[in-house]
C-alpha positions as CSV (number, residue, x, y, z in Angstrom):
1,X,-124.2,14.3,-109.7
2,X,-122.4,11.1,-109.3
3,X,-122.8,9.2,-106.1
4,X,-121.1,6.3,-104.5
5,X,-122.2,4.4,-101.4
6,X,-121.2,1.3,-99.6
7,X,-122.5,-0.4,-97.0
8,X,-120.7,-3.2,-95.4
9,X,-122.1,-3.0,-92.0
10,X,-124.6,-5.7,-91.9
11,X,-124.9,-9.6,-93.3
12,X,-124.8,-8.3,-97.0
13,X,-122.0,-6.2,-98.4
14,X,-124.2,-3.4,-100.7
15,X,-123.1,-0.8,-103.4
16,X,-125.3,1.5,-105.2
17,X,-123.8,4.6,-107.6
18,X,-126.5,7.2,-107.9
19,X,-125.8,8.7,-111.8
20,X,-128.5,11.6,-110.7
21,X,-132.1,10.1,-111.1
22,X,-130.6,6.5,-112.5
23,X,-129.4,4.0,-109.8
24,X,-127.9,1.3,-110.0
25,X,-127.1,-1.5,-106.8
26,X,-125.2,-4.9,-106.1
27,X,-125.5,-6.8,-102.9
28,X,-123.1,-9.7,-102.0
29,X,-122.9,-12.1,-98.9
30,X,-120.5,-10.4,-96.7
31,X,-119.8,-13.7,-94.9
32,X,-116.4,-11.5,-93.7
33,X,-114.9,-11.8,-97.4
34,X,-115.2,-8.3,-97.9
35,X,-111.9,-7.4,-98.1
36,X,-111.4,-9.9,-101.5
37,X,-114.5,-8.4,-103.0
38,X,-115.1,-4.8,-102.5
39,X,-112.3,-3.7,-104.8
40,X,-113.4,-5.9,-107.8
41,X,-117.2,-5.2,-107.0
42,X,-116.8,-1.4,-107.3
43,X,-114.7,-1.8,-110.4
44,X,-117.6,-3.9,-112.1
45,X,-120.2,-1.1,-111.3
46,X,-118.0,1.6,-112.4
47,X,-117.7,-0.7,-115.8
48,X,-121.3,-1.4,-116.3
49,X,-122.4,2.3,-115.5
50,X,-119.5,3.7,-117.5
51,X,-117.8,6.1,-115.4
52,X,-114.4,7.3,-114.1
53,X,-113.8,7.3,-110.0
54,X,-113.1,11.0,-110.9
55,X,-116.3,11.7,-112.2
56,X,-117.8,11.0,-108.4
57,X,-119.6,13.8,-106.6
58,X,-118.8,12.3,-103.2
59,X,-118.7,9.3,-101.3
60,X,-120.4,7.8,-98.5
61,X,-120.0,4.4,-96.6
62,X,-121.6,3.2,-93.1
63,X,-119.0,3.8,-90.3
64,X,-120.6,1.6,-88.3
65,X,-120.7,0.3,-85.0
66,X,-120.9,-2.6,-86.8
67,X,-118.2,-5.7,-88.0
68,X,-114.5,-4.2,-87.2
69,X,-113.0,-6.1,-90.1
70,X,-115.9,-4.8,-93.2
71,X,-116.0,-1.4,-92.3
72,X,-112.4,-1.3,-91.6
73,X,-112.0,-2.2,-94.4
74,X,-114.3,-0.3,-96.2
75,X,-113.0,2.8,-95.0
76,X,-109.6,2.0,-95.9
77,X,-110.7,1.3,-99.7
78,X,-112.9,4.1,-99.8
79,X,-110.8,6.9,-98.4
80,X,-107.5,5.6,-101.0
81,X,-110.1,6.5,-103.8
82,X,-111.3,9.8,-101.9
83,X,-107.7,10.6,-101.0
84,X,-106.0,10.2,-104.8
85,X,-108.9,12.3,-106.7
86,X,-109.7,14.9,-103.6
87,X,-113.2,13.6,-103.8
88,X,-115.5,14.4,-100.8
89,X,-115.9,10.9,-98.5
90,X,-118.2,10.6,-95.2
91,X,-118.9,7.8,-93.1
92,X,-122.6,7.4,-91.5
93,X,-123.6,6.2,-88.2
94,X,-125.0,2.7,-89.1
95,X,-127.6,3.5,-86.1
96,X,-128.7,6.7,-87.2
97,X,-129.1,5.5,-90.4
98,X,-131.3,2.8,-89.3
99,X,-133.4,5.7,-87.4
100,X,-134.1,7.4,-90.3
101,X,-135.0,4.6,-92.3
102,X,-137.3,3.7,-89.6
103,X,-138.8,6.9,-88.7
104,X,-139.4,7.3,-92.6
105,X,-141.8,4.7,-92.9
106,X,-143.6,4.9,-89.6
107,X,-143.3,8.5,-88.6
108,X,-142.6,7.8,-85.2
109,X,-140.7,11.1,-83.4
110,X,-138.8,9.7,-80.6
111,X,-137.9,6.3,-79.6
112,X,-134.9,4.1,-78.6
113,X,-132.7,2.4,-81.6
114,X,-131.1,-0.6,-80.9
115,X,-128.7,-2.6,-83.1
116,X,-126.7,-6.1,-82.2
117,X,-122.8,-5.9,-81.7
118,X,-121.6,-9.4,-80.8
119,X,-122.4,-12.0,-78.4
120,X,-125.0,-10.6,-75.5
121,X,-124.4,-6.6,-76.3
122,X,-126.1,-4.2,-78.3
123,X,-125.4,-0.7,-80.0
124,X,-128.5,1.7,-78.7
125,X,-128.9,5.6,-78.9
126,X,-132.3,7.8,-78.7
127,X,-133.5,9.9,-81.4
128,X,-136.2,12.2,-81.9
129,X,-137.2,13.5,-85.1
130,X,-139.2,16.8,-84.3
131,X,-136.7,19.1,-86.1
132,X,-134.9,17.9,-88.8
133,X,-133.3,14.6,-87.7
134,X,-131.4,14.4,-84.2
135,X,-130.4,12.4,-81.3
136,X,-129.4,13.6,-77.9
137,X,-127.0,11.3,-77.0
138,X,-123.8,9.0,-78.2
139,X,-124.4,5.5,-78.5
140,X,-123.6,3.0,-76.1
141,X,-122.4,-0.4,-76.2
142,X,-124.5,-2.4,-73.3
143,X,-125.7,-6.0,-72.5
144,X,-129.3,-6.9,-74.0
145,X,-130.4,-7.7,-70.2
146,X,-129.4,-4.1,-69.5
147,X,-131.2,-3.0,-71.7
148,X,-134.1,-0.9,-69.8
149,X,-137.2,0.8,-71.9
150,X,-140.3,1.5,-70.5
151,X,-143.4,-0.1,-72.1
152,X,-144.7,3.2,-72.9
153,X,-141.7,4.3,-75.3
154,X,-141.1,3.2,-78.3
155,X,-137.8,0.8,-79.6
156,X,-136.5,0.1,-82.9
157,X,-134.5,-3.5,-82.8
158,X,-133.0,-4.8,-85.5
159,X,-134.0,-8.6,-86.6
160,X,-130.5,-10.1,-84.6
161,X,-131.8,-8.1,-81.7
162,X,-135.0,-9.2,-81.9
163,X,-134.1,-13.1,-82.5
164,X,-131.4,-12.7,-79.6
165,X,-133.7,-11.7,-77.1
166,X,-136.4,-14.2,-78.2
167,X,-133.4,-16.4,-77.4
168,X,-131.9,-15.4,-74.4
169,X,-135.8,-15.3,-72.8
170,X,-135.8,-11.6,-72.3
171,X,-138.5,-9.3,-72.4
172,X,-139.2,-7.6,-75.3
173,X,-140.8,-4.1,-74.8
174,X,-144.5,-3.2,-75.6
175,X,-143.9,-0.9,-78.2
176,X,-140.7,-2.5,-79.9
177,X,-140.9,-2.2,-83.7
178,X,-138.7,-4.5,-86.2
179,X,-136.7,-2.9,-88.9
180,X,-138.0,-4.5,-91.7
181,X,-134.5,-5.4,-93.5
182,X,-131.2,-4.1,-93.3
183,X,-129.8,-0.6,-94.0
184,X,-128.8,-0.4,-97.5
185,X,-126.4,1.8,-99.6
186,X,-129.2,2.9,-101.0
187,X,-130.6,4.1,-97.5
188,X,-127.1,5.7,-97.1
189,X,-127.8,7.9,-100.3
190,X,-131.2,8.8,-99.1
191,X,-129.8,9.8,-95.4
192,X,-127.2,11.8,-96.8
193,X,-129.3,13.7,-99.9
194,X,-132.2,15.2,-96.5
195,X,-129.0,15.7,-93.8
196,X,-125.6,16.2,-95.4
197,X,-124.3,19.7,-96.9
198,X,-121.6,17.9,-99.3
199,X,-118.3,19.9,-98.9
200,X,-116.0,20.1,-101.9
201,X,-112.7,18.3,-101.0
202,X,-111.7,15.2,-99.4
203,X,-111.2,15.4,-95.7
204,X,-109.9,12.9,-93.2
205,X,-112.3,13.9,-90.2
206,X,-115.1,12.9,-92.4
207,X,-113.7,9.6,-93.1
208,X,-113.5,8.1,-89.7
209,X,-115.1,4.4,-88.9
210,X,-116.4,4.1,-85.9
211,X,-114.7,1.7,-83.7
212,X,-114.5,2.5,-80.4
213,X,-116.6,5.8,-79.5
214,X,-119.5,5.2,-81.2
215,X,-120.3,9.3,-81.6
216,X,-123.0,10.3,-83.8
């Protein structure tokens, strides 16, 4: 199985193709030059790994919330390949990707994940983890000083939260927890290889950034 990921949601613009147990991974500075990279980068990896886009099992990017412009256009790039081979493409919520990365390491069950949009807001969503992987809610796009967690649940902040409320002089709760780095195409791959039954065409609905909902 043959599989491509992308992640352009976060500083670094990451690509990994899985060639079943060998992986290989590039990370670039995003620095919003995505669009005049992603194209060539895939190409290279393709190149080095020897392999056709045809020969891809499926494809997966992060849909964000995130930066409009990378996964835009990471999406667009990504479904044009899906599209012209009928290859299998889905886009992963960058927060509930984070959520699993998290509650991989520290086997924490249910607590708040909150990820910095832009300015003074934040993505945030609760998730528990006692069947399977779930969360009961959509995420929201708030202000960090509306932002209200008791200090007996736990939080998962990303680093630019974390730095933007050490910033702004706002409380940061009891129980927070830092994720460690970045989501990664890699962590894309692992989400998708526990949660995801892989269909066997391309399909739009699958493909969809998230912009403006912000639906898990």
């Amino acid at each position: 199985m043959n599989i491509l990921a992308v992640d352009s949601a976060n500083a670094n613009l990451s690509i990994t193709l899985k060639q079943e147990s060998d992986v290989t991974s590039k990370t670039y500075d995003n620095d919003s030059h995505v669009s005049e990279i992603l194209l060539i980068a895939i190409d290279k990896i393709f190149k080095s790994s020897e392999i056709k886009p045809i020969e891809l099992s499926y494809i997966l990017f992060n849909k964000g919330p995130a930066s409009f412009t990378g996964t835009r256009v990471a999406a667009s790039v990504l479904q044009a390949i899906g599209y012209s081979k009928n290859i299998p493409v889905y886009g992963l919520s960058s927060l509930q990707v984070m959520a699993f990365k998290f509650s991989k390491q520290r086997r924490i069950k249910k607590f708040e994940c909150v990820k910095y949009a832009y300015g003074n807001m934040c993505f945030t969503a609760s998730f528990q983890t006692e069947n399977g992987y779930d969360t009961d809610n959509k995420i929201r796009l708030i202000a960090l000083e509306e932002l209200e967690i008791s200090d007996d649940s736990n939080v998962l902040l990303d680093r630019l939260t974390h730095n933007k409320m050490l910033e702004s002089n706002l409380k940061i709760p009891k129980k927070s927890h830092i994720l460690d780095k970045d989501t990664t195409s890699e962590d894309l791959i692992d989400f998708a290889e526990e949660n995801i039954t892989i269909g066997e065409r391309f399909n739009l609905k699958d493909t969809i950034p998230d912009y403006a909902n912000h639906e898990i």
